[in-house]
C-alpha angles and dihedrals in degrees: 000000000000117000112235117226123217116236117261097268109187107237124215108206143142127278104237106170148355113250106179128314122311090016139089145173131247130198108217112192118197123189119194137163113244113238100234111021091038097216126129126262143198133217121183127194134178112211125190111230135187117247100181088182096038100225108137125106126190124274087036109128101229135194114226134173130200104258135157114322103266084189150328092318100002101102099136128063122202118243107188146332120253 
C-alpha cells in the first residue's frame, strides 16, 4: 500500500521558543470534535522550523510551511510573520 502525503498547507501558530540560530519553535494548536463522545478536544505540536534571517522573537504568530529537512527535526521553513 502506498502512503499518501498531504500537500504542503501553509500553518499560522504561535513562536514559543529559540532553539539555535537560524531556528526556531512553533506551537501548533489543533481543535477537533471526537467522533463518538462529541467533546472537543485539543492537540498540541511543537515543530522546528528554519529562520535564515533570524527575526523572529517569542510571543510573534508565524506562518510556516513543510519544506526540505534542514536537519535531524528541522522539516518546516517560516515564511513570514502576521
Amino acid at each position: 500500500m502506498v502512503k499518501q502525503w498531504a500537500k504542503k498547507m501553509p500553518v499560522e501558530k504561535l513562536y514559543d521558543g529559540i532553539q539555535n540560530k537560524k531556528s526556531i519553535v512553533v506551537l501548533v494548536e489543533r481543535k477537533y470534535q471526537h467522533p463518538f463522545l462529541k467533546k472537543i478536544i485539543k492537540n498540541k505540536k511543537k515543530y522546528h522550523a528554519h529562520d535564515e534571517k533570524n527575526i523572529f522573537k517569542i510571543g510573534d504568530i508565524v506562518r510556516i510551511e513543510e519544506s526540505k529537512p534542514y536537519s535531524k527535526n528541522k522539516r518546516f521553513k517560516v515564511l513570514e510573520k502576521n
